[in-house]
C-alpha positions in Angstrom: 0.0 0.0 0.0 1.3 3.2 -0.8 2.2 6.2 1.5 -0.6 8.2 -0.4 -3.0 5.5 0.5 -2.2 5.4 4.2 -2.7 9.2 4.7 -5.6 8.9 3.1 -7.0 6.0 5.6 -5.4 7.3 8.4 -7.2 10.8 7.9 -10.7 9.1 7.2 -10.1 7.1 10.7 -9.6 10.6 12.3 -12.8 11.8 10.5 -14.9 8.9 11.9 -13.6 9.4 15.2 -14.5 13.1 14.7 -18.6 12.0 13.5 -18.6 9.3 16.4 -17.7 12.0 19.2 -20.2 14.5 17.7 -23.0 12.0 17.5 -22.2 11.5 21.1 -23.0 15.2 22.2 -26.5 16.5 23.3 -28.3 18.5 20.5 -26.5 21.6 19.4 -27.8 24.0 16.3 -26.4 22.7 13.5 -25.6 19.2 14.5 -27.3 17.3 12.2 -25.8 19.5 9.1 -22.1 18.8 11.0 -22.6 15.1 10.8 -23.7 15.5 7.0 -20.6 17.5 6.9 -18.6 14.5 8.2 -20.5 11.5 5.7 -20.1 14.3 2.7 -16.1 14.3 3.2 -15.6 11.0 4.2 -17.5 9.9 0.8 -14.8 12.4 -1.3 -12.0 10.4 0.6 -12.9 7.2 0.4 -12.8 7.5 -3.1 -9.9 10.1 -3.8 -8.0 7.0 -1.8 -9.2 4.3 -4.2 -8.8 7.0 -7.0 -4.3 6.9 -5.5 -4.6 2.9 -5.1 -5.9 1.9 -7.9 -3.8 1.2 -11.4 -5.9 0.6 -14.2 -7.1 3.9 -15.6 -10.8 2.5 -15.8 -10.9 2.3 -12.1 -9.3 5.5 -11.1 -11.6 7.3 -13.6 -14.6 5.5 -11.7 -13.4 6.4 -8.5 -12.8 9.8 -9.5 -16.9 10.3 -11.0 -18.3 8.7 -7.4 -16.3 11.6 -5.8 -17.7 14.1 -7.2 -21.3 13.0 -5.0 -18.9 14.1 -1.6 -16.8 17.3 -3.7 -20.3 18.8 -4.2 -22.4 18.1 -0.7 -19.7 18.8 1.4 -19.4 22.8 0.9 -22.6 23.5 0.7 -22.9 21.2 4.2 -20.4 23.2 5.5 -22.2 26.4 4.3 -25.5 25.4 5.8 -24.0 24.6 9.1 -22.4 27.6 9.8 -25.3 29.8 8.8 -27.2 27.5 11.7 -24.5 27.5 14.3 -23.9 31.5 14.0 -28.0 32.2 14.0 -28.0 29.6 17.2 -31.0 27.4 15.9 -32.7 25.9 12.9 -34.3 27.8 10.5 -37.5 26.2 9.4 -36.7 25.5 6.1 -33.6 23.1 7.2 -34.9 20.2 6.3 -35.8 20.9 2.8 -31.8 22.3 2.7 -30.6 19.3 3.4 -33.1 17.4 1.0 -32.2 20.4 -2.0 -28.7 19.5 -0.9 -28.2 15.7 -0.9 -30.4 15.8 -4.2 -27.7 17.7 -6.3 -25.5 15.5 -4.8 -27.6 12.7 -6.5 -28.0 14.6 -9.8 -24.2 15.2 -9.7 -23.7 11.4 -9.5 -25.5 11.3 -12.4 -24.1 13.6 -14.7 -20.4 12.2 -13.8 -21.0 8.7 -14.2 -22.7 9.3 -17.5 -19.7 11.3 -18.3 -18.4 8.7 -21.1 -21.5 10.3 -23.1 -21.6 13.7 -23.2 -18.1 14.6 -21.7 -19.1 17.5 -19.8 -17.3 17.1 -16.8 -13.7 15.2 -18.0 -13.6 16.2 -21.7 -10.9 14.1 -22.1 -8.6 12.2 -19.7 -4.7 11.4 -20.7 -2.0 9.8 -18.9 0.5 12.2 -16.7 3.1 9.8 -14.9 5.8 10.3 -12.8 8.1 8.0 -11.4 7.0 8.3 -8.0 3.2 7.9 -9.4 3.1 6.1 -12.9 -0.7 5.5 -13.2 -1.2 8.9 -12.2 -4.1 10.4 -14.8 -4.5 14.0 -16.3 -8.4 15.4 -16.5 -9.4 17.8 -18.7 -12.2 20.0 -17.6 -15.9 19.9 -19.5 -18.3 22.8 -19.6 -20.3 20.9 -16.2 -17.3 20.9 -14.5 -17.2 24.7 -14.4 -20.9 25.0 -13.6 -20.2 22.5 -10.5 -17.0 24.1 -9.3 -19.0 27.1 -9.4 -21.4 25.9 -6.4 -18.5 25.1 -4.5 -16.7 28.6 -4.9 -20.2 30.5 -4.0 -20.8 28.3 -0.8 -17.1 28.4 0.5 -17.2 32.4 -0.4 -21.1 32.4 1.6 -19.4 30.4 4.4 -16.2 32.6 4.6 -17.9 35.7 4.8 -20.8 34.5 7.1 -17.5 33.5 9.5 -16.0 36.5 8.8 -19.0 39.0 10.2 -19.8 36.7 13.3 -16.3 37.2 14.1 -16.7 41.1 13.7 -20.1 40.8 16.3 -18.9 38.3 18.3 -16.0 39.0 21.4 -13.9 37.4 23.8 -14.1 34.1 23.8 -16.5 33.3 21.0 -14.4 36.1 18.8 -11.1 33.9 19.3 -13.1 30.9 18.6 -14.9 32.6 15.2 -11.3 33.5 14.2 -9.7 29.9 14.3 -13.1 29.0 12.5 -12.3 31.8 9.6 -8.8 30.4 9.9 -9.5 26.9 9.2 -12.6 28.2 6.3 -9.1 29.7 4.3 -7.4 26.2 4.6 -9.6 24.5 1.6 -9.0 27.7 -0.1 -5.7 27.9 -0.5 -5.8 23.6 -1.2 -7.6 24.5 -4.1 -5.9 27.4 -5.6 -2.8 25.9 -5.1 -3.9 22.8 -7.0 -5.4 24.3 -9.9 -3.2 27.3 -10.6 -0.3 26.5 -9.1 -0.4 22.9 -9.6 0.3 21.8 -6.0 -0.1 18.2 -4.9 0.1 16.6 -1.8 1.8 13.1 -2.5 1.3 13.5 -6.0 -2.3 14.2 -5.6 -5.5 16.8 -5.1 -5.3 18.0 -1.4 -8.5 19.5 -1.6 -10.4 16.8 -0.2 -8.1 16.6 2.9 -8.1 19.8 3.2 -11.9 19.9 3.8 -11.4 16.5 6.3 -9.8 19.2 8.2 -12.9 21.3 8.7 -15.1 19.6 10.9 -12.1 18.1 12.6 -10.8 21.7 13.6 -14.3 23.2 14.3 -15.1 20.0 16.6 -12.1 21.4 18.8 -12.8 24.7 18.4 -15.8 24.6 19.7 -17.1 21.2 21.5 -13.6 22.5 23.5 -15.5 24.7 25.3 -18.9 22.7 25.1 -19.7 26.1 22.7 -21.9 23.7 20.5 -24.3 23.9 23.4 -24.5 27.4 24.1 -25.8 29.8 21.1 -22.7 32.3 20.4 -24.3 34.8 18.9 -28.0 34.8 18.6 -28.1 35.6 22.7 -25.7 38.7 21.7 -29.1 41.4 21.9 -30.2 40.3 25.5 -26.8 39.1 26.9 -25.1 41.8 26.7 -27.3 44.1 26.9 -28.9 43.2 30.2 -28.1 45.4 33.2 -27.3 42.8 35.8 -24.3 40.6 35.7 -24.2 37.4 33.9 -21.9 34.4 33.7 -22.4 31.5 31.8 -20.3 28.8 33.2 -19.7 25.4 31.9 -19.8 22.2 33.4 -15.9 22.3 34.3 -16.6 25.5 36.2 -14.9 27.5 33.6 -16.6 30.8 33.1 -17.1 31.0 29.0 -19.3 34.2 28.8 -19.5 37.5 30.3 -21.9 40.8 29.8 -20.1 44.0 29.8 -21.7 44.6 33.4 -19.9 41.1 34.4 -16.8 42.2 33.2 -16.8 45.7 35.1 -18.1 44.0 38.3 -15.1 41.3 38.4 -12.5 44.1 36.8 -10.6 44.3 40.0 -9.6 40.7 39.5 -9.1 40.6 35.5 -11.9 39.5 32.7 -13.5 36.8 34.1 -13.8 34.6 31.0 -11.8 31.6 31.4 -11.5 32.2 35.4 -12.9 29.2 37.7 -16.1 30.9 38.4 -15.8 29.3 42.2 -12.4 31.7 42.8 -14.3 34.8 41.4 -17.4 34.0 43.5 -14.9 33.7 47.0 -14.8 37.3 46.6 -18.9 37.7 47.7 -19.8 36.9 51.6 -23.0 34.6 51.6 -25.9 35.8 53.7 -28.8 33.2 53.0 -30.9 31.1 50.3 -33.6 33.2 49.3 -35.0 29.8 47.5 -34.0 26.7 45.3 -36.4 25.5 42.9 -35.5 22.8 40.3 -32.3 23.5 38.7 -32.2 27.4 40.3 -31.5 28.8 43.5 -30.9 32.0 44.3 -29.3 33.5 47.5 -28.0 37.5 48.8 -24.4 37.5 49.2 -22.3 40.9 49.4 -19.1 42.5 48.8 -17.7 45.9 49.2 -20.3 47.1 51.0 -23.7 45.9 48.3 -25.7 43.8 48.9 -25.9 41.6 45.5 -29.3 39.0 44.7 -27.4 35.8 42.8 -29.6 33.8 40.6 -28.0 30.8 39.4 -29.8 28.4 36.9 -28.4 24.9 35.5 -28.2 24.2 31.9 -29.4 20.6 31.2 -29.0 18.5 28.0 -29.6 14.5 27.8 -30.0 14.1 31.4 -26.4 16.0 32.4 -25.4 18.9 33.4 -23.9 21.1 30.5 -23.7 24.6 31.7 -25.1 26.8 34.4 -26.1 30.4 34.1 -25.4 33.1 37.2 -27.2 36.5 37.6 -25.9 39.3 40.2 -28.2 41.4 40.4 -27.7 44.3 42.8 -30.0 44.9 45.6 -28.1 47.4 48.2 -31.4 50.0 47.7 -34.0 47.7 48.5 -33.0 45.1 50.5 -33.3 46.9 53.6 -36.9 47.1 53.1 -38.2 44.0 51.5 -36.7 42.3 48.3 -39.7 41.4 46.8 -41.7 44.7 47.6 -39.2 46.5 46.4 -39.9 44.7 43.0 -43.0 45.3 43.1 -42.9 49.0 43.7 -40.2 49.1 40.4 -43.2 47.1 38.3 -45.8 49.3 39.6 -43.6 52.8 38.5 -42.7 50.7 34.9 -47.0 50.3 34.7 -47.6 53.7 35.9 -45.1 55.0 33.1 -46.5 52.5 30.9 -49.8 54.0 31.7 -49.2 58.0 31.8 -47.5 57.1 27.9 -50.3 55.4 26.6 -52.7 58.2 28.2 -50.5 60.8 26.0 -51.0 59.0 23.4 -54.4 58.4 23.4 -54.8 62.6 23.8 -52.5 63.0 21.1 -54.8 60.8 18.9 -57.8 62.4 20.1 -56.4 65.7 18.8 -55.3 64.6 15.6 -57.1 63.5 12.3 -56.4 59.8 11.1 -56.3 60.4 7.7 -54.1 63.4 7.4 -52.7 63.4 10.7 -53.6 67.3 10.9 -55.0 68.6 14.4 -59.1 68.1 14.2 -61.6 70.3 15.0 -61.8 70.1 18.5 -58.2 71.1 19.3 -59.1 74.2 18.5 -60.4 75.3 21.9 -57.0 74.0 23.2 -54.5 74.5 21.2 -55.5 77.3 19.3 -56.8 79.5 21.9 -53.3 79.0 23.2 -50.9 80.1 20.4 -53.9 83.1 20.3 -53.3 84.1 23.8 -49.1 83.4 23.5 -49.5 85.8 20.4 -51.7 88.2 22.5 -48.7 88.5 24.9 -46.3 89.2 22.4 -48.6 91.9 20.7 -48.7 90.1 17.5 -51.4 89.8 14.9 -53.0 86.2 13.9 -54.0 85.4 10.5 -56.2 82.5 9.7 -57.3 81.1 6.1 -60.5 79.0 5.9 -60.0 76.2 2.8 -62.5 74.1 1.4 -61.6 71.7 -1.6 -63.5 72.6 -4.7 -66.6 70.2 -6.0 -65.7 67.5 -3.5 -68.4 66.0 -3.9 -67.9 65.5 -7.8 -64.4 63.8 -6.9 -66.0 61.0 -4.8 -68.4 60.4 -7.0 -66.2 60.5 -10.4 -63.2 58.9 -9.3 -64.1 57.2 -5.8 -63.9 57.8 -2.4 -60.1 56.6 -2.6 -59.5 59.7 -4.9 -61.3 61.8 -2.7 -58.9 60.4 0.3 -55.8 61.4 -1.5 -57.1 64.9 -2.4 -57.6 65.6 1.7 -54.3 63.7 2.2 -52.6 66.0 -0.9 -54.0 69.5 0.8 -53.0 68.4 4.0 -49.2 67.5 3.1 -49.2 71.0 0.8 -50.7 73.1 3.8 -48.2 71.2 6.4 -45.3 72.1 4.0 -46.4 75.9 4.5 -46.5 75.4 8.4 -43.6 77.6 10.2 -42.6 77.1 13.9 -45.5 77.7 15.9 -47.9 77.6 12.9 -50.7 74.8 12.8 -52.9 73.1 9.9 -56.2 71.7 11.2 -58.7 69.6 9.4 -62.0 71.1 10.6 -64.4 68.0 8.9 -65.3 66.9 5.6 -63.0 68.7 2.9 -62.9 71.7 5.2 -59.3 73.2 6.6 -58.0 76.0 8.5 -54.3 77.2 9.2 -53.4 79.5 11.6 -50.4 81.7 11.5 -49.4 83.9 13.9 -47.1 86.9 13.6 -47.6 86.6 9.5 -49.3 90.0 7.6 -52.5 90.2 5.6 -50.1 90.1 2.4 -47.5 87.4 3.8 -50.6 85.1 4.5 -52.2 86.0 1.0 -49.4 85.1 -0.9 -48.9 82.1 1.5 -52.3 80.4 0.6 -52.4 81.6 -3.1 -48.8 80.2 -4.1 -50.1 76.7 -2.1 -53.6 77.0 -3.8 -51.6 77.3 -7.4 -49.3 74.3 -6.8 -51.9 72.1 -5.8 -54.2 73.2 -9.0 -51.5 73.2 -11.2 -50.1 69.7 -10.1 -51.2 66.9 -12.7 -53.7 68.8 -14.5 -54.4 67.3 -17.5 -53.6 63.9 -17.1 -57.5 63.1 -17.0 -56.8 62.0 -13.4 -58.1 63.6 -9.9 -54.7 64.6 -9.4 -54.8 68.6 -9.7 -57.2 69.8 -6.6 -58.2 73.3 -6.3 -59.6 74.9 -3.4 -61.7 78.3 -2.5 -60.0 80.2 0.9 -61.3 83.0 2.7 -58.7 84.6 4.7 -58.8 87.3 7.9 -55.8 89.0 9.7 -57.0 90.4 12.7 -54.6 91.5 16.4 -54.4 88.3 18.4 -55.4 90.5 21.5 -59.1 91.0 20.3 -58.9 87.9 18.2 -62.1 85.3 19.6 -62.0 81.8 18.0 -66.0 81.5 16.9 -65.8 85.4 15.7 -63.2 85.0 13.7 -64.7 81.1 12.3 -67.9 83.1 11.6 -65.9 86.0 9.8 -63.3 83.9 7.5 -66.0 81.3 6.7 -68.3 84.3 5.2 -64.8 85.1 2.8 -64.7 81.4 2.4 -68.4 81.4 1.0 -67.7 84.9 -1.2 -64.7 83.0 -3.1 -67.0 80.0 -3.6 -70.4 82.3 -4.7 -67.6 84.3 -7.1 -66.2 81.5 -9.1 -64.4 79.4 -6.6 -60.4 78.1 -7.0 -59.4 82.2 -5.3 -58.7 83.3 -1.9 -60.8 86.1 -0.2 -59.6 88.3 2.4 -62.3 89.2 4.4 -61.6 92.8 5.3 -62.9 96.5 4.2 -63.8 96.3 0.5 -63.0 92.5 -0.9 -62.4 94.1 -4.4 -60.4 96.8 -3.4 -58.2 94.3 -1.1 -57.6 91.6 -3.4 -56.5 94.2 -6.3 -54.0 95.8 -3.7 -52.5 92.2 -3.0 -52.5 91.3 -6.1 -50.0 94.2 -6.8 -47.9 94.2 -3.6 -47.5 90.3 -3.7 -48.1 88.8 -7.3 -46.9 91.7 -9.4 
């Protein structure tokens, strides 16, 4: 037998080994994948070593179309795997993965071992001896052959960089252990770019295959190491380490293998406390008593330096045996003088009363505003609008209000439909909203009805304000035989804020409003002295 042979048994002994210790371990995400990982190789060895023992060029070509069942499973096993151990469970499509998976593997069989026919994966295969291997055979690649060794790039590249960015999110520990992972994800990489552009062999042959053998070999140290199969690296990542009170996850060896950033500036007098015997760092707390023990979790007061710290500790179970165990400082120094569990009380009752006071603002704030549009509705006018009035008032300024009502309304709900009608409110809403200033507002007074109210802004300012929105909103799509363009009549009044009264001033404006309708509609009218006179004069201050 020769030397090529025996590294190749010898390295599919170490494989089984490998699959026989995994299948041994409780359920981890992604285990089922890994041992699919493990058949997958194993099949490209076994035959890549009767592909180096065999002699007649019949039988090495055989051995080298069953490989190709193992050359095409095995990356995209690898790819699937990682996508389930870095997520921290199963996605619910996995099974039909793994069926999509192991049926190109079948249709791959196929194709190869019809490859006599069609030649699309070995165009041709020639003799290439040397005097170390003198049945050695030369392949030449079909258009297939590309196609397939296409899959395999795109799921090594998915795997790399899915390795690569858990290794940016992840830290510590589980950082070090992404990084060998991304470390051992380059190794078939570099197998296969040496091999097929720079021509390198391993004992006269491919190292790719062995080169993948080496995957699940070196993530099964990597991470059943640390019993990190069991414990989700990085989907916990949001509540782990985000979580105010101290946490340790510690494994059955009493090795801690996690740690929040509150862990890690609790235990920073003595050092980071991943890979520390958690029993050492917990010396440093005096115990007081059990608080309870329930199941697999107890917890207990102990204190150091002074606090008074609640410790929750919970065991991790899987197949009957203790795995890991999870512990929770939580301090308690404020309350436990009183009464622990009143004091948690009082802390849910203030989180409900927030809870409460929020909801109640907004439930007011819906109350005040329009669904559709979002504007304020009619009746914040007695609130909010008497109090910008009275703010004005104080600060001697005048208040001018326009009264809008959307031209033949009626006509666009019953030409175009009630939807159209919807988007012409929600259309003169956004324009008049656009127009809004600071301490401006746009209210939806009912129907096709609007107001806005702007204090501190002229008779002229306010004129030319309305008109220029009026124009865009007429102007806007006219002429696509759609209910795009809306116009609108306005009546408009500019009075002091000091004398200014809400219904007075409703009554006024909504008498301009019914002038600019009775006079042709789509025009503002200012509703003060002569209306004539006015608009003539603002039509040559403001619109030349």
């Amino acid at each position: 037998m020769s030397l090529t042979v025996l590294v190749f048994v010898a390295t599919l002994f170490g494989l089984f080994a490998t699959g026989a210790r995994a299948w041994r371990l409780p359920h981890f995400a992604g285990k089922t994948d890994y041992l699919l990982i493990i058949a997958s190789s194993a099949w490209w060895l076994v035959f890549a070593a009767v592909d180096a023992y065999s002699t007649e060029p019949a039988d090495k070509i055989l051995a080298s179309e069953i490989a190709w069942y193992g050359i095409i499973t095995t990356p995209v096993f690898w790819m699937t795997f990682m996508a389930t151990y870095i997520r921290g469970s199963e996605p619910a499509a996995a099974r039909s993965h793994r069926f999509a998976t192991l049926a190109l593997g079948a249709v791959t069989l196929a194709i190869a071992l019809t490859n006599d026919w069609h030649g699309g994966i070995y165009a041709s295969v020639t003799p290439d001896p040397t005097p170390a291997y003198p049945h050695r055979l030369h392949f030449s690649h079909g258009f297939i052959y590309n196609v397939l060794a296409a899959v395999v790039y795109v799921a090594m590249l998915a795997t790399t960089v899915q390795v690569g960015l858990a290794a940016r999110r992840a830290s510590g520990l589980h950082r070090r252990q992404f990084l060998g992972l991304l470390g051992a994800a380059l190794v078939p990489w570099a197998a296969n770019a040496g091999y097929n552009f720079g021509n390198l062999r391993i004992l006269g042959f491919d190292p790719t295959p062995i080169a993948f053998v080496c995957i699940p070999v070196v993530y099964h140290v990597l991470i059943a190491r640390h019993q990190l199969f069991s414990l989700a690296p990085v989907a916990h990542h949001a509540v782990f380490n985000s979580h105010p009170d101290s946490m340790l996850v510690v494994s059955a060896s009493g090795i801690v293998a996690e740690a929040n950033p509150a862990a890690i500036k609790l235990f920073e007098a003595s050092g980071n406390p991943v890979g520390q015997l958690f029993a050492a760092l917990k010396a440093n707390f005096v115990p007081q008593r059990t608080i309870d023990a329930s199941g697999h979790a107890a917890s207990e007061l102990c204190s150091r330096d002074g606090l008074t710290f609640e410790l929750r500790s919970t065991t991790v179970l899987a197949g009957g045996k203790e795995r890991a165990s999870i512990h929770v400082f939580r301090d308690v120094t404020a309350i436990h003088s009183a009464n622990l569990k009143l004091g948690i009380a009082a802390r849910l009752m203030e989180e409900r009363l927030d809870a409460n006071v929020k909801l109640h603002e907004q439930l007011r704030e819906m109350a005040l505003r329009d669904s559709l549009t979002g504007l304020y509705n009619r009746r914040s006018l007695d609130e909010i609008c008497a109090s910008m009035i009275r703010r004005a008032a104080e600060a001697g300024q005048t208040v001018s209000f326009a009264l809008i009502d959307i031209d033949h309304f009626k006509a666009i709900n019953d030409t175009f439909g009630h939807r159209a009608g919807d988007d012409a409110l929600v259309r003169v809403a956004a324009a008049l909203t656009a127009e809004l200033l600071p301490g401006e507002m746009a209210v939806r007074m009912g129907g096709e009805e609007f107001l806005l109210a702007m204090p501190d802004v002229d008779e002229v300012s306010a004129f030319r304000r309305v008109e220029s929105c009026r124009k865009a909103l007429s102007q806007d799509g006219a002429g696509d035989g759609a209910a795009s363009a809306v116009r609108f009549s306005a009546g408009l009044i500019t009075c002091e804020a000091a004398t200014c009264n809400i219904e007075t001033m409703l009554t006024v404006v909504d008498r301009a409003l019914y002038q600019a309708k009775r006079t042709g509609r789509n025009r503002t009218v200012v509703a003060a002295g002569d209306a004539r006179s006015i608009q003539d004069r603002l039509a040559r201050v403001s619109l030349g």
